[in-house]
Backbone as a ProteinNet text record, in pm:
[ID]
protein_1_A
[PRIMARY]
XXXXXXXXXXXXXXXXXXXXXXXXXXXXXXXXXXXXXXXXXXXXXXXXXXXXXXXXXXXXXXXXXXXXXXXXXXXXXXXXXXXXXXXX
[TERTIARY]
-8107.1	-8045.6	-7977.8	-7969	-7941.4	-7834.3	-7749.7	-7540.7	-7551.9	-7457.9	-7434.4	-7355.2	-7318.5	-7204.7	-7078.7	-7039.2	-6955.9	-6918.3	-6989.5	-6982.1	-6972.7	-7097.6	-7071.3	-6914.2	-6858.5	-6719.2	-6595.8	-6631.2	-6531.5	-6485.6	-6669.7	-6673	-6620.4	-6667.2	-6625.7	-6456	-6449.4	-6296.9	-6189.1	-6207.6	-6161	-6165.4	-6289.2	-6315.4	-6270.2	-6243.9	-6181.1	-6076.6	-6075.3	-5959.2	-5819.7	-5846.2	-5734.9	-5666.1	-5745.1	-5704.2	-5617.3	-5637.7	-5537.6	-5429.6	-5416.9	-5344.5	-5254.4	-5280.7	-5197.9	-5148.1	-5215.3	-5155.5	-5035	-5018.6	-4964.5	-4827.6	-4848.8	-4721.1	-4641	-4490.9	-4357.2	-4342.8	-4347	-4322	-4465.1	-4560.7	-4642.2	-4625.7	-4571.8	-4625.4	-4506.6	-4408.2	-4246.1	-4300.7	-4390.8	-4434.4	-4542.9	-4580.4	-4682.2	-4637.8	-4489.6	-4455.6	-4409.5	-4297.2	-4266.6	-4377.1	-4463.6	-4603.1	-4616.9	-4659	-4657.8	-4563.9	-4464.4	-4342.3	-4358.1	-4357.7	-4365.4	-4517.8	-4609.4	-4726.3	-4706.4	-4656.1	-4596	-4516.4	-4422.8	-4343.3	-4425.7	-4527.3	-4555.2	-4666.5	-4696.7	-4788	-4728.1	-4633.6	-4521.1	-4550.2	-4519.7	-4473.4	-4597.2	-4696.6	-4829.6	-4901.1	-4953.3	-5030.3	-5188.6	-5312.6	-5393.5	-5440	-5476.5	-5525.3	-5486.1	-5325.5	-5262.5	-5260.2	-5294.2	-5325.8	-5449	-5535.4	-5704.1	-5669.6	-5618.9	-5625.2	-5505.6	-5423.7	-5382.7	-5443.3	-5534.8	-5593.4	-5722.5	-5783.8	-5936	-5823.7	-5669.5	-5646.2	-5622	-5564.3	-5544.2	-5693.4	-5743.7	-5894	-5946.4	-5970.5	-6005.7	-5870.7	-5767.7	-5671.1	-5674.6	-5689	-5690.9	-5860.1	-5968.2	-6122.1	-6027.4	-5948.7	-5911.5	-5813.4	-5746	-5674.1	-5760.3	-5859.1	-5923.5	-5998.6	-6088.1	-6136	-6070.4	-5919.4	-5834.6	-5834.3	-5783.8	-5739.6	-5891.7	-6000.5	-6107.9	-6172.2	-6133.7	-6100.5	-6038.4	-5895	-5809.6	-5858.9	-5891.7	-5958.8	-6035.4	-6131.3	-6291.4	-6215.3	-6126.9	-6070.4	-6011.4	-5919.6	-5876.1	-5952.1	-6017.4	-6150.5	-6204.9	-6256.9	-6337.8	-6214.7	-6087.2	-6013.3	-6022	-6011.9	-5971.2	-6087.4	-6196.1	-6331.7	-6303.6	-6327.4	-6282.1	-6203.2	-6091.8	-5970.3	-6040.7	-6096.3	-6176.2	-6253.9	-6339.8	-6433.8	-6340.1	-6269.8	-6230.7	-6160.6	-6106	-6037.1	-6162.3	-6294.9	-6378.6	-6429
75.7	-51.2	-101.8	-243.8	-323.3	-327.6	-304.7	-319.5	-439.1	-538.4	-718.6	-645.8	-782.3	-756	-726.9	-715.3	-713.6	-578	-518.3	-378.8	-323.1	-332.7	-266.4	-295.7	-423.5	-474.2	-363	-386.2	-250.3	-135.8	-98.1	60.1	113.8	34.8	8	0.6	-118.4	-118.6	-14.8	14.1	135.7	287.2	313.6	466	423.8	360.1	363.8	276.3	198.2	94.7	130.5	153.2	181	289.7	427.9	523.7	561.4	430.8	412.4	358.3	275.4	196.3	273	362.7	428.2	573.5	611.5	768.7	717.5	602.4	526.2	475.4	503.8	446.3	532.4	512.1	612.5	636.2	564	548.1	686.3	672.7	734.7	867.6	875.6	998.1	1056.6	1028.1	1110.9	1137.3	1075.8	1078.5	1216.5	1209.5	1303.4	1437.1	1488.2	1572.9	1610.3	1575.3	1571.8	1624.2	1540.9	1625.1	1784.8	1825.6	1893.3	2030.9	1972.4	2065.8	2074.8	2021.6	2055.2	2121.3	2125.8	2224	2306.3	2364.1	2504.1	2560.6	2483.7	2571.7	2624.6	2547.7	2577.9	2679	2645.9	2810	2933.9	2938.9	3068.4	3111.2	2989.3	3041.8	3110.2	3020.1	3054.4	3161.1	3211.3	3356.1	3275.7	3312.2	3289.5	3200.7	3243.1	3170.3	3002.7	3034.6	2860.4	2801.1	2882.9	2778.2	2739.3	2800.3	2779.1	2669.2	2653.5	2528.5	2411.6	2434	2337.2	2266.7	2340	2283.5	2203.5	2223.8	2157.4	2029.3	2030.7	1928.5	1841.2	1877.1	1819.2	1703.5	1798.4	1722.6	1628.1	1678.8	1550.6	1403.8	1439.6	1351.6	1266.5	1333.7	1247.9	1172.1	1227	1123.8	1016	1008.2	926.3	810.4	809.2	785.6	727	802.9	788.4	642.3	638.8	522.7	403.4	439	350.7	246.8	327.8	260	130	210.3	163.7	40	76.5	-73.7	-152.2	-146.1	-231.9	-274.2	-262.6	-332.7	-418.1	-335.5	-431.7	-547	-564.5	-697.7	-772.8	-657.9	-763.4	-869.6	-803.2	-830.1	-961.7	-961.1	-1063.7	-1161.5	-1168.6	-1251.9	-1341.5	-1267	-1326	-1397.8	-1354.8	-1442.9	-1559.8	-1534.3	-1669.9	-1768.2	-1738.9	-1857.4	-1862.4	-1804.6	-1829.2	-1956.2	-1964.4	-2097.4	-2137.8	-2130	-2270.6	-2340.5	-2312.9	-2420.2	-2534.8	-2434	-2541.9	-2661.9
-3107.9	-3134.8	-3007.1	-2939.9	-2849	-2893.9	-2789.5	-2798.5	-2777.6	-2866.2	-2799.3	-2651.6	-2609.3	-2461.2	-2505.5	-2630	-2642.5	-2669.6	-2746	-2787.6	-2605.2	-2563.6	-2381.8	-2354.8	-2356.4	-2333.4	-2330.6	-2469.1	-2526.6	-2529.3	-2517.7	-2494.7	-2311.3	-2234.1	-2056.8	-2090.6	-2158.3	-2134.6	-2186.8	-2318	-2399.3	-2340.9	-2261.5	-2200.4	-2071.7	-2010.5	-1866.9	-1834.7	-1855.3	-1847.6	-1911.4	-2040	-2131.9	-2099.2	-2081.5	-2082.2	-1931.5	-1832.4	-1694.7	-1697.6	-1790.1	-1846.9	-1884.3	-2050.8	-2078.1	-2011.5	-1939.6	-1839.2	-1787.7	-1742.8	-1636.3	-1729	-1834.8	-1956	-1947	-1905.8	-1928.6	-2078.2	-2146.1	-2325	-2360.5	-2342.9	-2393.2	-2326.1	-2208.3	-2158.9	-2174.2	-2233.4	-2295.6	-2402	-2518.7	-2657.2	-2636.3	-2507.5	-2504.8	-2496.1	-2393.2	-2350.6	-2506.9	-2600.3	-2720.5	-2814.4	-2814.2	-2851.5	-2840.6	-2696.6	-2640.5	-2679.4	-2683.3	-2749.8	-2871.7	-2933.3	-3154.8	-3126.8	-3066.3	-3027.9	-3034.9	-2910.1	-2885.7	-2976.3	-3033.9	-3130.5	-3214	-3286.4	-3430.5	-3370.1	-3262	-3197.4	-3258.5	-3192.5	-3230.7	-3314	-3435.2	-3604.1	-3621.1	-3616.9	-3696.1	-3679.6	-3787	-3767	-3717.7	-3692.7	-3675.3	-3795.8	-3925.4	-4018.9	-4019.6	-3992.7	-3978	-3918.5	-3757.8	-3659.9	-3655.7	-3700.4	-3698.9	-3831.8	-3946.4	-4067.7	-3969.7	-3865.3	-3832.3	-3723.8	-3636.8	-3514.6	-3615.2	-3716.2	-3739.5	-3819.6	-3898.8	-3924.4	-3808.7	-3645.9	-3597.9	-3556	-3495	-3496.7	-3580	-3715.1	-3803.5	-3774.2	-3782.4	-3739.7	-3597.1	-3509	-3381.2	-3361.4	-3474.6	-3486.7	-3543	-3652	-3738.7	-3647.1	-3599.9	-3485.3	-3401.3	-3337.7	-3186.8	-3275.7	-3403.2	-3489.4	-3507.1	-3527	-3592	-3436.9	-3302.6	-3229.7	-3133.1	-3178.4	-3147	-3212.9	-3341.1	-3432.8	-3405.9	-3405.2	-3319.8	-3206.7	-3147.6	-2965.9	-3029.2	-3081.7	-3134.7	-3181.4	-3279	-3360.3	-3265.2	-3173.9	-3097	-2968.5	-2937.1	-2824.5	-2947.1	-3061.4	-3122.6	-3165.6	-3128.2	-3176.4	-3028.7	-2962.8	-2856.9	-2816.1	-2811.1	-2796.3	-2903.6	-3019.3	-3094	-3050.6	-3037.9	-2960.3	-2850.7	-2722	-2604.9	-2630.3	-2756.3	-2788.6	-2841.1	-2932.3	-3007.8	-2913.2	-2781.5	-2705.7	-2622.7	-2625.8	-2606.4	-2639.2
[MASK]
++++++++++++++++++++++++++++++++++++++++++++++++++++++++++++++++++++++++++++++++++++++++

């Protein structure tokens, strides 16, 4: 199947653009270290069984996420094309 330009748009802008964007974010990358930490702790606690049922929830969670935020662009990218023509 042929990607419109827009789909290419997205996918270019979303896998490289975005992800410079946000490394480059103080807000995100404190959210990240925080992250990082409630990680490690619950490392500790967990025996193997719970970290193996908490790492495949994490995963299904961050597809769900990684979707959600990919949606968002797409809408926003086709909003913005819209208002782009209608001022024409």
């Amino acid at each position: 199947m042929d990607k419109s330009i827009l789909e290419i748009m997205i996918e270019n802008l979303t896998n490289e653009r975005l992800d410079e964007i946000v490394f480059q974010n103080e807000e995100y990358r404190e959210a990240e270290g925080k992250t990082d930490q409630a990680l490690e702790s619950l490392r500790k606690v967990f025996d193997k069984e719970q970290s193996r049922a908490f790492e495949e929830y994490m995963t299904a969670e961050n597809h769900r996420v990684a979707v959600y935020i990919e949606l968002s662009y797409r809408q926003g990218m086709k909003d913005l094309m819209d208002f782009l023509i209608s001022l024409l």
